[in-house]
N, CA, C and O atoms as a Tripos MOL2 file, in Angstrom:
@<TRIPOS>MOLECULE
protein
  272   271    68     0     0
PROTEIN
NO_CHARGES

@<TRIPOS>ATOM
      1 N           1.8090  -10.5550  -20.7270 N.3       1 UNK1
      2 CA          2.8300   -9.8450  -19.9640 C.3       1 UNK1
      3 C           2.3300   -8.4590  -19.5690 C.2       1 UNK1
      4 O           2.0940   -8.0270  -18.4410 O.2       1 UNK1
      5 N           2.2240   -7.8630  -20.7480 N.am      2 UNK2
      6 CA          1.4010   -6.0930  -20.1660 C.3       2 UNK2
      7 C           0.1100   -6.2500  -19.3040 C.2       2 UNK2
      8 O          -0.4040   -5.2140  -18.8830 O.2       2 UNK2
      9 N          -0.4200   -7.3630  -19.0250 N.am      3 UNK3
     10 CA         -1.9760   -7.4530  -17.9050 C.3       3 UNK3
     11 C          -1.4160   -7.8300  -17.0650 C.2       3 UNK3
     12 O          -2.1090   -7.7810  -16.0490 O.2       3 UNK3
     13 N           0.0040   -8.4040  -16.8160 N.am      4 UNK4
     14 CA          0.3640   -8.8400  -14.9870 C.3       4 UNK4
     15 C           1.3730   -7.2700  -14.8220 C.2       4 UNK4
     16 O           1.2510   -6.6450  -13.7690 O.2       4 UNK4
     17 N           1.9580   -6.9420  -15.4930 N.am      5 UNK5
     18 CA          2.5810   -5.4780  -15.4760 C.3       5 UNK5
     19 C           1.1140   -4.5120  -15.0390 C.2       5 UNK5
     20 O           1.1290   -3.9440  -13.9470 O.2       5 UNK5
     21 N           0.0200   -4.3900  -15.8460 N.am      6 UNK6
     22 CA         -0.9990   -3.7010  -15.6240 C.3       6 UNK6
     23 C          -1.8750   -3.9980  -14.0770 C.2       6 UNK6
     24 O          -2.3330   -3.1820  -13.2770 O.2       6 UNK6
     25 N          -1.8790   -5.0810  -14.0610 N.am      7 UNK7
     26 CA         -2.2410   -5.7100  -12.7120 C.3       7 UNK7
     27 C          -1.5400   -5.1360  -11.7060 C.2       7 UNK7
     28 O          -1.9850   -4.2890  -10.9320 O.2       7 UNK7
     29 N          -0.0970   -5.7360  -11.7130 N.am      8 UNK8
     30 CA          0.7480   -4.8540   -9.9920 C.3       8 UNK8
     31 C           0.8050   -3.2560  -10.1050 C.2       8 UNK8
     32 O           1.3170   -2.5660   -9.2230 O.2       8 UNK8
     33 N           0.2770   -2.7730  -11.1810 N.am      9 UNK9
     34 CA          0.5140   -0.6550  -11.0470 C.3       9 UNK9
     35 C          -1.0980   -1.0580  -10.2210 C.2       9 UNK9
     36 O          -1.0500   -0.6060   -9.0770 O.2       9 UNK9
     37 N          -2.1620   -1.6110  -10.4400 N.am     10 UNK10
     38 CA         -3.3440   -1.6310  -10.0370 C.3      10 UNK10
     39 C          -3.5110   -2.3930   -8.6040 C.2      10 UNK10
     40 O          -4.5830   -2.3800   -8.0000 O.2      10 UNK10
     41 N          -2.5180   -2.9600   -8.1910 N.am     11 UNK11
     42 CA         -2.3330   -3.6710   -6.8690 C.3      11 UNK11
     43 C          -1.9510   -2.3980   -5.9980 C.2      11 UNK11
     44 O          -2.5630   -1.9620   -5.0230 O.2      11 UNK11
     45 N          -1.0190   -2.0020   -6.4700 N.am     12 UNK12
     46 CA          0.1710   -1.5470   -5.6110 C.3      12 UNK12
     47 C          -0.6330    0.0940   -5.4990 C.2      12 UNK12
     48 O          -0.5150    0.7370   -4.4560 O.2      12 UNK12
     49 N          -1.3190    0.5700   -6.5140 N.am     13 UNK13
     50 CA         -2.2580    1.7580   -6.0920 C.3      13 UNK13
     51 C          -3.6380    1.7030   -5.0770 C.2      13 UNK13
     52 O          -4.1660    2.6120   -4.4360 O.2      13 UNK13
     53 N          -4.0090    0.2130   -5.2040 N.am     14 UNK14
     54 CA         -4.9160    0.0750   -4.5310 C.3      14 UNK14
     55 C          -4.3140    0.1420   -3.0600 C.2      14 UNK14
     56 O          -4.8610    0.9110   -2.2710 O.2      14 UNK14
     57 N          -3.0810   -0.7110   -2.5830 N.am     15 UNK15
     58 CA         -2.4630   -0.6250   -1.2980 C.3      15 UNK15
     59 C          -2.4950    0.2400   -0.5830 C.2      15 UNK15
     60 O          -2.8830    0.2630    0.5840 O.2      15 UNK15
     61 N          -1.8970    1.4140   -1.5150 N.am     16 UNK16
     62 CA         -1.5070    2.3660   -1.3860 C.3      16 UNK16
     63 C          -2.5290    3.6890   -0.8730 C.2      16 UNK16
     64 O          -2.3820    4.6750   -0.1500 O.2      16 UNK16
     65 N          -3.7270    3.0460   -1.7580 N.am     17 UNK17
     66 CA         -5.4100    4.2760   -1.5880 C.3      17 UNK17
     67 C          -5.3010    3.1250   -0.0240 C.2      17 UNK17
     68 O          -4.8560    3.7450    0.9420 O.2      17 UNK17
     69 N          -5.5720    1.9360    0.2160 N.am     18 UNK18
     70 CA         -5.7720    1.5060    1.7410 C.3      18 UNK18
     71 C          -4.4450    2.2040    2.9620 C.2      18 UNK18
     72 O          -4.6590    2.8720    3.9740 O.2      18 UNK18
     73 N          -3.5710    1.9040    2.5910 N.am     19 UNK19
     74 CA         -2.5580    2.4790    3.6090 C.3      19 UNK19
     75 C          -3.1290    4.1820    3.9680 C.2      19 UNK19
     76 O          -3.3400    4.5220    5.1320 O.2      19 UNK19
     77 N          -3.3110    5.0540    2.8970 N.am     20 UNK20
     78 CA         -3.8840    6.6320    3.0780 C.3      20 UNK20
     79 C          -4.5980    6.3360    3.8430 C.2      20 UNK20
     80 O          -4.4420    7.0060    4.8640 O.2      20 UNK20
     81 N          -6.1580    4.9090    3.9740 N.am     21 UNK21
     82 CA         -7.4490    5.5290    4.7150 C.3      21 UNK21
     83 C          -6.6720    5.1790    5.9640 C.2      21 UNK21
     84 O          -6.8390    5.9590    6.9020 O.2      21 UNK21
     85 N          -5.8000    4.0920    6.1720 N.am     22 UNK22
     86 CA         -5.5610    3.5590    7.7450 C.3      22 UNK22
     87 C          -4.6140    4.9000    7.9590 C.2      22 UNK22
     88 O          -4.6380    5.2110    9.1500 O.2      22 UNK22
     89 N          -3.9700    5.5930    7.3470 N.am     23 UNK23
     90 CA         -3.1870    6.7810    8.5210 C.3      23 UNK23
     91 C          -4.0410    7.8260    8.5310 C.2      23 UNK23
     92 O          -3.3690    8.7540    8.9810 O.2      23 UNK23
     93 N          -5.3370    8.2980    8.2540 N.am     24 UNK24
     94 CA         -6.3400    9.1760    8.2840 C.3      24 UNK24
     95 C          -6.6860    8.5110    9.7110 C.2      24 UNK24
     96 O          -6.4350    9.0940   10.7650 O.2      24 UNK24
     97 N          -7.4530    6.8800    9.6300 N.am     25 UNK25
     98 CA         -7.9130    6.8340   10.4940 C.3      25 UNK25
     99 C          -7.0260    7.3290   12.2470 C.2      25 UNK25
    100 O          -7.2120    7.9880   13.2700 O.2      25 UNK25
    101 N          -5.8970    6.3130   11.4770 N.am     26 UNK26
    102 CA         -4.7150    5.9430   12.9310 C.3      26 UNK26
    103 C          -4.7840    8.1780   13.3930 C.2      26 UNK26
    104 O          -5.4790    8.5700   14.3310 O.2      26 UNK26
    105 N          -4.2830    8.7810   12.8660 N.am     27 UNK27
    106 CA         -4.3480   10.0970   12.7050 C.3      27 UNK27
    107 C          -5.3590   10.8450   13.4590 C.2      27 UNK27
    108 O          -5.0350   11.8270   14.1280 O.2      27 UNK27
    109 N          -6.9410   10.3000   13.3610 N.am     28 UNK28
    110 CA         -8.1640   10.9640   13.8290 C.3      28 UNK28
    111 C          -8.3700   10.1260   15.3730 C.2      28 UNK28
    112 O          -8.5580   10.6460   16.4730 O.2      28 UNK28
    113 N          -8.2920    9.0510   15.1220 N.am     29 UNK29
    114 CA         -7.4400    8.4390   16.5850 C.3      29 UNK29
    115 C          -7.0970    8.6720   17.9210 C.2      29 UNK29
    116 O          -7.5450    8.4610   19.0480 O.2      29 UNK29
    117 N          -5.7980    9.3670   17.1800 N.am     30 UNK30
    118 CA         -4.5460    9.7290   18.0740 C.3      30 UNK30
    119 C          -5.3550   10.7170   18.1800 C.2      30 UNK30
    120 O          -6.0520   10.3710   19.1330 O.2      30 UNK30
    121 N          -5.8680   12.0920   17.7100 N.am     31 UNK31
    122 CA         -5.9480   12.9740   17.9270 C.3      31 UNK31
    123 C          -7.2870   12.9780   18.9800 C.2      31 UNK31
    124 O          -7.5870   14.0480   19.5100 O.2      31 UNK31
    125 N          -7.8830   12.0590   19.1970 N.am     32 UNK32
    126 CA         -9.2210   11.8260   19.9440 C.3      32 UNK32
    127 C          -8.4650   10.9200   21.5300 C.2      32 UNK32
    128 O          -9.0630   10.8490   22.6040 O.2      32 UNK32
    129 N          -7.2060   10.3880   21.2870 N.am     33 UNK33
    130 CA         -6.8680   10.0670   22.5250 C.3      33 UNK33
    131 C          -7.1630    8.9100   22.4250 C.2      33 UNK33
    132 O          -7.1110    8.4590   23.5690 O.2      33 UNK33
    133 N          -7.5640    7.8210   21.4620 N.am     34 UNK34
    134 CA         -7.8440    6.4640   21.2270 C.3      34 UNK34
    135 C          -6.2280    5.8280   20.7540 C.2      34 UNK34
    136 O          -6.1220    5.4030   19.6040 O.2      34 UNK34
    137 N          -5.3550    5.7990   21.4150 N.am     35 UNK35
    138 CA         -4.0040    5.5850   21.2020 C.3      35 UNK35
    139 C          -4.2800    3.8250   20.6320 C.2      35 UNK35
    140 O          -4.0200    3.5910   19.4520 O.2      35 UNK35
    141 N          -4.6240    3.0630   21.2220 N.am     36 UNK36
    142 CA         -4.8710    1.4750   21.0110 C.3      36 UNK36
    143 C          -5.6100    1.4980   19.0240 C.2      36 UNK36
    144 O          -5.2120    1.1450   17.9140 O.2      36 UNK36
    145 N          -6.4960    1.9650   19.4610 N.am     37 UNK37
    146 CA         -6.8700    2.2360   17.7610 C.3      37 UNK37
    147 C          -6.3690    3.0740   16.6130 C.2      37 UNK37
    148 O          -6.6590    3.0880   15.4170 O.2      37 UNK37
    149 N          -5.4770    3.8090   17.3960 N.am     38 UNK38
    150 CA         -4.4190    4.7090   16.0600 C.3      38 UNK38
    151 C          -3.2180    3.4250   16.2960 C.2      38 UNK38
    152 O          -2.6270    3.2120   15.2370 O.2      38 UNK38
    153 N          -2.7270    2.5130   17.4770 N.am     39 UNK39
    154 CA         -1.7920    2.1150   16.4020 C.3      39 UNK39
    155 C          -2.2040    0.6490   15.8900 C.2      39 UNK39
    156 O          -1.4040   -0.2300   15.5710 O.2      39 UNK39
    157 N          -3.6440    0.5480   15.8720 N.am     40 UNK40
    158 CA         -3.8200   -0.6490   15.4640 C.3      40 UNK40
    159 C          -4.0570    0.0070   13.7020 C.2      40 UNK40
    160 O          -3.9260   -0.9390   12.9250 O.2      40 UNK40
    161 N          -4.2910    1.0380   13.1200 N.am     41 UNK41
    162 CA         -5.0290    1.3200   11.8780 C.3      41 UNK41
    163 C          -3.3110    1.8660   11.3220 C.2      41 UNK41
    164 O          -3.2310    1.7180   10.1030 O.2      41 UNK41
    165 N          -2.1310    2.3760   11.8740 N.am     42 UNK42
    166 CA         -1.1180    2.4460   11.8890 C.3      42 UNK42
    167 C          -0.4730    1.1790   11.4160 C.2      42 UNK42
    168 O           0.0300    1.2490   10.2950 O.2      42 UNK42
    169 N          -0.3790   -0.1000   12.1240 N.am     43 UNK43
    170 CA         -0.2980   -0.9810   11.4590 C.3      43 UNK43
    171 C          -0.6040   -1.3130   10.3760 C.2      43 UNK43
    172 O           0.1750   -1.2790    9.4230 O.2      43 UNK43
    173 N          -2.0320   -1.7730   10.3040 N.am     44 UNK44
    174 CA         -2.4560   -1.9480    8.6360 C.3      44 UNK44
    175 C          -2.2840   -1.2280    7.8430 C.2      44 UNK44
    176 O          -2.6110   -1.5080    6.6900 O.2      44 UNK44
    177 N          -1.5670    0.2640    8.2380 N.am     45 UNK45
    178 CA         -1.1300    0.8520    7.0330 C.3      45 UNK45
    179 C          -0.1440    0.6140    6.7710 C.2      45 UNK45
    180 O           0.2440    0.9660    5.6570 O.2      45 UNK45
    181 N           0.7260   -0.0790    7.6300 N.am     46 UNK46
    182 CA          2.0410   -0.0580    7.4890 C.3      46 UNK46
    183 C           1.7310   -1.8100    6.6740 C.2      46 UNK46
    184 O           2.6710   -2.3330    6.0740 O.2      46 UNK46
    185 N           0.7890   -2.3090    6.7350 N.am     47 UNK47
    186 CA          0.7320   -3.6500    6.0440 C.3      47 UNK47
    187 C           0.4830   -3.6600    4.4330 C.2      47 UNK47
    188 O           0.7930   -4.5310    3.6200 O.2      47 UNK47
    189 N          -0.0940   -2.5650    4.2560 N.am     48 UNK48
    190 CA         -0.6870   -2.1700    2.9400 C.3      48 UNK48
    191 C           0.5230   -1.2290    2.5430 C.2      48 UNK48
    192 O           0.5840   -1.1590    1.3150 O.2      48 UNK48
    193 N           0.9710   -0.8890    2.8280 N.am     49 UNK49
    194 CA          2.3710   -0.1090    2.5220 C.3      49 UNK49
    195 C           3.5430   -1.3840    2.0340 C.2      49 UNK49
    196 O           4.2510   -1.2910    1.0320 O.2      49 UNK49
    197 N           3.5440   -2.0390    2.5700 N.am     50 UNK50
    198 CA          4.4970   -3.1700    2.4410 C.3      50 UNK50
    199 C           4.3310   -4.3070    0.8200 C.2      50 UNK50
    200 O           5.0670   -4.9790    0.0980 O.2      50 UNK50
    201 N           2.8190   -3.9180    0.9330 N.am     51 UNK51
    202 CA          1.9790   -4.8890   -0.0950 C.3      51 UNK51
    203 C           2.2930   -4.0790   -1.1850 C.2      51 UNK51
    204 O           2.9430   -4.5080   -2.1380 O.2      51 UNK51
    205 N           1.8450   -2.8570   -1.1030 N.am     52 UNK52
    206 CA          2.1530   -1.9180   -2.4210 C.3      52 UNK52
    207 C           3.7770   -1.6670   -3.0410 C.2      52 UNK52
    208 O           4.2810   -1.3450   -4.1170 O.2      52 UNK52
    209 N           4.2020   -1.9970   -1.7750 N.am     53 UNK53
    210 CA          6.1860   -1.7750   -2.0160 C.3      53 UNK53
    211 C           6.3950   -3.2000   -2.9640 C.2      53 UNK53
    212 O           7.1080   -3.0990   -3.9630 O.2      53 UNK53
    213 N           5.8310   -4.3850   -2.6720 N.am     54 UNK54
    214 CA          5.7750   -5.5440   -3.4000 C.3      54 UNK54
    215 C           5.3490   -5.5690   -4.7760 C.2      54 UNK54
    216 O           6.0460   -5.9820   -5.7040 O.2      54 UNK54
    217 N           4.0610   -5.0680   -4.8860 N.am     55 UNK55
    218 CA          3.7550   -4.8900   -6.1790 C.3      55 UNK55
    219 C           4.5790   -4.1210   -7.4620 C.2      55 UNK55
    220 O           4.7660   -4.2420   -8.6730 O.2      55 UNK55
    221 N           4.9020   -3.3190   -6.4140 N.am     56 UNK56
    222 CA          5.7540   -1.9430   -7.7250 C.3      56 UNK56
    223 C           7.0460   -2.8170   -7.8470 C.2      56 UNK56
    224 O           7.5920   -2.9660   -8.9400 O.2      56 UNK56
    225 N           7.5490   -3.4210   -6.6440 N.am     57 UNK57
    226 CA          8.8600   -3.9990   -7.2440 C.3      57 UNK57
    227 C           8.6170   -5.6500   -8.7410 C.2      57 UNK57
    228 O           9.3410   -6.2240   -9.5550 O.2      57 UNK57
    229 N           7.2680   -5.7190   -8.3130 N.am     58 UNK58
    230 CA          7.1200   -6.8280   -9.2440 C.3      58 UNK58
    231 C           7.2680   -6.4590  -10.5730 C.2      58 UNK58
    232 O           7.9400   -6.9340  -11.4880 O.2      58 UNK58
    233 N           5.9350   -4.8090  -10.4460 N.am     59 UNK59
    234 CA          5.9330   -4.0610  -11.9250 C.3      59 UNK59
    235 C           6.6730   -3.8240  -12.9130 C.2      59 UNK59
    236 O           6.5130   -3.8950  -14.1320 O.2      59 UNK59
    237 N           8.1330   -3.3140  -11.7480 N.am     60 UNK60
    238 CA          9.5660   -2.6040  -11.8810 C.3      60 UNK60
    239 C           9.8160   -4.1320  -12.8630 C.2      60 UNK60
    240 O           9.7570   -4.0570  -14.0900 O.2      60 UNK60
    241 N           9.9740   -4.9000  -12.4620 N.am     61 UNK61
    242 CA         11.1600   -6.4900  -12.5130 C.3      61 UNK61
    243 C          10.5400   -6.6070  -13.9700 C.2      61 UNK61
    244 O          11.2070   -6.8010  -14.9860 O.2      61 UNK61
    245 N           9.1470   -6.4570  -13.9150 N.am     62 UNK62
    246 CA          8.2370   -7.5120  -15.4620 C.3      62 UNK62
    247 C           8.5080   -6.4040  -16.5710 C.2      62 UNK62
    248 O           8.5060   -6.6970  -17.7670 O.2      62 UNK62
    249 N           8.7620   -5.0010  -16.0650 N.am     63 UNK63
    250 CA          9.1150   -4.1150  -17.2030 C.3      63 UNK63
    251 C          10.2290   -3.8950  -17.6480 C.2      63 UNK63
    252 O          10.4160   -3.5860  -18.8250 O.2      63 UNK63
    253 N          11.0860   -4.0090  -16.8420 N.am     64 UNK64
    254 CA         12.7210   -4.6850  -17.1830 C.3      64 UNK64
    255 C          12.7510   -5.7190  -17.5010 C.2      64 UNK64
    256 O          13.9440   -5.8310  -17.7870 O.2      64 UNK64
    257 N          12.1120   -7.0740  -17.7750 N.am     65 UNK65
    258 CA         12.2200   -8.1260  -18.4420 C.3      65 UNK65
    259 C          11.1770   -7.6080  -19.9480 C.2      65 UNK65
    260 O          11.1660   -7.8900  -21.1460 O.2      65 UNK65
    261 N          10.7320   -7.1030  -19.4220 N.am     66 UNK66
    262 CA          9.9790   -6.5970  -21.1600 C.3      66 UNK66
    263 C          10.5410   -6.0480  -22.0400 C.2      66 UNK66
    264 O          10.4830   -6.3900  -23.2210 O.2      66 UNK66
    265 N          11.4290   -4.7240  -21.4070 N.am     67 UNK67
    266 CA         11.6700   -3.8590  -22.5140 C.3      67 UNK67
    267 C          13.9350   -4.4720  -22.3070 C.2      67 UNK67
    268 O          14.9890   -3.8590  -22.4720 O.2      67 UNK67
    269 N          13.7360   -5.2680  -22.0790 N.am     68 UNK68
    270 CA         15.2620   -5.5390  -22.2720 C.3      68 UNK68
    271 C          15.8480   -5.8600  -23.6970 C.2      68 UNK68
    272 O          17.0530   -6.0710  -23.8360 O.2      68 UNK68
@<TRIPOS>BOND
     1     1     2 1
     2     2     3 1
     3     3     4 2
     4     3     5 am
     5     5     6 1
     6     6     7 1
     7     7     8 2
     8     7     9 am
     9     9    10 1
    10    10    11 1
    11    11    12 2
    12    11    13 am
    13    13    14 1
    14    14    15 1
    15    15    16 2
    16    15    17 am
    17    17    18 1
    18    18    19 1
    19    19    20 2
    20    19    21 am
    21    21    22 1
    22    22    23 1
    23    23    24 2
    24    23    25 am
    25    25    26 1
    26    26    27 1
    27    27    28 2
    28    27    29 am
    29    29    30 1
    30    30    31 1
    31    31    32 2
    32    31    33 am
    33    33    34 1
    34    34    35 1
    35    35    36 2
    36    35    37 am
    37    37    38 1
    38    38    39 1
    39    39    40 2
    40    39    41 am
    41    41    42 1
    42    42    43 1
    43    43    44 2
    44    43    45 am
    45    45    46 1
    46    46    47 1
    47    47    48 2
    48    47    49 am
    49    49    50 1
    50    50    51 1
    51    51    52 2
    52    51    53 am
    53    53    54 1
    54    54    55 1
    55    55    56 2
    56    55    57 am
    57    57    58 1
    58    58    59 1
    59    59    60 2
    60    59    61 am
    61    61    62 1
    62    62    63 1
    63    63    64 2
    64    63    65 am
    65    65    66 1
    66    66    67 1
    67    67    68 2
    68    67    69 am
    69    69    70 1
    70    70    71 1
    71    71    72 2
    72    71    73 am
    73    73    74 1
    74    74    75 1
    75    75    76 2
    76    75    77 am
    77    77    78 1
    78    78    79 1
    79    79    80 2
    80    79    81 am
    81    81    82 1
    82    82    83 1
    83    83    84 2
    84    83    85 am
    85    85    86 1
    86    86    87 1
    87    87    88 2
    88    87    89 am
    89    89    90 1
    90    90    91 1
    91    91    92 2
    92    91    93 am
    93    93    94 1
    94    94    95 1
    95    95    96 2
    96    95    97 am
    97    97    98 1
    98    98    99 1
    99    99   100 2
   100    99   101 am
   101   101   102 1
   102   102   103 1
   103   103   104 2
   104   103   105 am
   105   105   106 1
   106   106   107 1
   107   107   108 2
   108   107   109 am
   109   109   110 1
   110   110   111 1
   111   111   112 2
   112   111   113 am
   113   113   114 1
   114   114   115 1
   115   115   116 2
   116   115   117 am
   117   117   118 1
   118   118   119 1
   119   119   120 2
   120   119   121 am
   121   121   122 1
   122   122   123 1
   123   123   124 2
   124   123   125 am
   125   125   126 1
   126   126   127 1
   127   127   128 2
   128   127   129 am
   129   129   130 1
   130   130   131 1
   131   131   132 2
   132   131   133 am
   133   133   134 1
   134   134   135 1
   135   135   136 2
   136   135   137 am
   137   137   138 1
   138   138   139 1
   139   139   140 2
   140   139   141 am
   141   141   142 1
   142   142   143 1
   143   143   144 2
   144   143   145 am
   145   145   146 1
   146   146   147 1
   147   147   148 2
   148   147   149 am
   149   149   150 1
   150   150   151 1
   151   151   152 2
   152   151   153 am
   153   153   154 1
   154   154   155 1
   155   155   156 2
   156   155   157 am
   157   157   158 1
   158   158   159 1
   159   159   160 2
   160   159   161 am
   161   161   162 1
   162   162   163 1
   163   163   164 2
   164   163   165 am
   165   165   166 1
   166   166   167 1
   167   167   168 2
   168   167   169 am
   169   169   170 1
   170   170   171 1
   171   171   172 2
   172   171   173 am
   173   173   174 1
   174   174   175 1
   175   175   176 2
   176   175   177 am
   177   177   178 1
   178   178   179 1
   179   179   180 2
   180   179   181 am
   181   181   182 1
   182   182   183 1
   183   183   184 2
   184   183   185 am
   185   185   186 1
   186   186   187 1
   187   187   188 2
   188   187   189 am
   189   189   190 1
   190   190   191 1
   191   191   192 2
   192   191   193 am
   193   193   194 1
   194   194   195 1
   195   195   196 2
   196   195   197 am
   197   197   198 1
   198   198   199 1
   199   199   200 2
   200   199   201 am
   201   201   202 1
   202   202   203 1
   203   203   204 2
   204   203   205 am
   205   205   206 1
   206   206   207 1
   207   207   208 2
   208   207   209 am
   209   209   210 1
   210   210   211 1
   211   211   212 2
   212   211   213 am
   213   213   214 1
   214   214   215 1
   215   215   216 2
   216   215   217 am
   217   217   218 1
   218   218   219 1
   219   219   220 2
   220   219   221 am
   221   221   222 1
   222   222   223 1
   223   223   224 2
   224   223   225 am
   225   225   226 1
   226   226   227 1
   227   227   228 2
   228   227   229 am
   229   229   230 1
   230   230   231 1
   231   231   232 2
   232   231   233 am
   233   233   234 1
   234   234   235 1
   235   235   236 2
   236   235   237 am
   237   237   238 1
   238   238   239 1
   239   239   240 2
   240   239   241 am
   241   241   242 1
   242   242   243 1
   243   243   244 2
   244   243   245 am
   245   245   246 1
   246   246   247 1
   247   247   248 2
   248   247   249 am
   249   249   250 1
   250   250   251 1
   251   251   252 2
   252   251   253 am
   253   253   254 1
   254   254   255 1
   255   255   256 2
   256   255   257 am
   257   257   258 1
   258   258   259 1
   259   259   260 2
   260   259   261 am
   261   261   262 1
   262   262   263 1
   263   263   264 2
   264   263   265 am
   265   265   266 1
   266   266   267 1
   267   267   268 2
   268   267   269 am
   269   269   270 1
   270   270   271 1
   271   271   272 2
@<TRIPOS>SUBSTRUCTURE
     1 UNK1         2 RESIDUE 1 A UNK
     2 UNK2         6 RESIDUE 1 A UNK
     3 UNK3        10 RESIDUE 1 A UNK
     4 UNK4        14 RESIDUE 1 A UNK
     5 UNK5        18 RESIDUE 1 A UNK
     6 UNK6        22 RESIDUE 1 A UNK
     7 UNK7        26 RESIDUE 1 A UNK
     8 UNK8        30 RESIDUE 1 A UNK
     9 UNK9        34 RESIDUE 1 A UNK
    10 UNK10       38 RESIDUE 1 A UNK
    11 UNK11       42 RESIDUE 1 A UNK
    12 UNK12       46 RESIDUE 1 A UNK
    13 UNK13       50 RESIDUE 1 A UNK
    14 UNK14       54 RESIDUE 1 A UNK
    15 UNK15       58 RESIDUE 1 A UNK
    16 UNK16       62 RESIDUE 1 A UNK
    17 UNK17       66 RESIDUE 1 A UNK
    18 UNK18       70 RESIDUE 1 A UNK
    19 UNK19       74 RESIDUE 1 A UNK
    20 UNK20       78 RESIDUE 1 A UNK
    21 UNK21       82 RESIDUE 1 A UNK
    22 UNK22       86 RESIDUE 1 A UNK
    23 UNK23       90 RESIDUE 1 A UNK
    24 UNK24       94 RESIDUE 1 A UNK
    25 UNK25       98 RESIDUE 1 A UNK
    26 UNK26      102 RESIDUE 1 A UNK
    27 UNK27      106 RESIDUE 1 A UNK
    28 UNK28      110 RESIDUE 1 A UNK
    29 UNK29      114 RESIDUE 1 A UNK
    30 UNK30      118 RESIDUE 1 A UNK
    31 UNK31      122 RESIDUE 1 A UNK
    32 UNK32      126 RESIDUE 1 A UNK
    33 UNK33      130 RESIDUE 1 A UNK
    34 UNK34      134 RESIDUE 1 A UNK
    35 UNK35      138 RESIDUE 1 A UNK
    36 UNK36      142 RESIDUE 1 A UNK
    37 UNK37      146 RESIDUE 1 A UNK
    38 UNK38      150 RESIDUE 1 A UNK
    39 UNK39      154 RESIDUE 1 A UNK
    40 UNK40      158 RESIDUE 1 A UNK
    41 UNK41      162 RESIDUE 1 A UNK
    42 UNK42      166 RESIDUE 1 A UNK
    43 UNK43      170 RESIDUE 1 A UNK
    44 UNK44      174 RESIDUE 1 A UNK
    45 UNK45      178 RESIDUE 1 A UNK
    46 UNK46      182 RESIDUE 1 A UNK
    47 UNK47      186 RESIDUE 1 A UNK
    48 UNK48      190 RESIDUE 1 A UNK
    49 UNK49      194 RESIDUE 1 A UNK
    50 UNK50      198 RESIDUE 1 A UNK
    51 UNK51      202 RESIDUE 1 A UNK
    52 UNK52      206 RESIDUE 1 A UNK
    53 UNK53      210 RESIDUE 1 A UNK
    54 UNK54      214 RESIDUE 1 A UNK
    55 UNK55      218 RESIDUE 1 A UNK
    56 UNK56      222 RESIDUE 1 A UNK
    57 UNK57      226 RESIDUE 1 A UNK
    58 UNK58      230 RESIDUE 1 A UNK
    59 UNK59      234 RESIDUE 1 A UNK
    60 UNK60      238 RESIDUE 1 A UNK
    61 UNK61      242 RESIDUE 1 A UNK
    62 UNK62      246 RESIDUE 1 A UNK
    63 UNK63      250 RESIDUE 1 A UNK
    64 UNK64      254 RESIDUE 1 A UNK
    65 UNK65      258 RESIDUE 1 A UNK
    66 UNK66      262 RESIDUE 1 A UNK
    67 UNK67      266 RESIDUE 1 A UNK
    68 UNK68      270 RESIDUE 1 A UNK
């Protein structure tokens, strides 16, 4: 139980370090006038954002079934 709890804090941070590089990129992008490639790296952050929102809610659920 504590290695799939330990697992989604380690999912959901990893998402989370990917979502940061895609709004750096989407960010350096936009600011270069490459609009097509800021919102394509915009997306995948917003995909890795979604993934990490999943994980923590898994974390959340397995640690409330743990410590109940």
């Amino acid at each position: 139980m504590d290695h799939d709890i330990h697992e989604h804090h380690e999912k959901a941070a990893h998402h989370h370090d990917e979502a940061a590089k895609h709004h750096r990129e989407a960010a350096k992008h936009h600011k270069s006038g490459h609009h097509e490639k800021a919102a394509h790296h915009s997306k995948v952050a917003h995909g890795h954002s979604l993934h990490a929102t999943d994980h923590h809610h898994h974390a959340s659920k397995k640690h409330a079934e743990h410590h109940s």
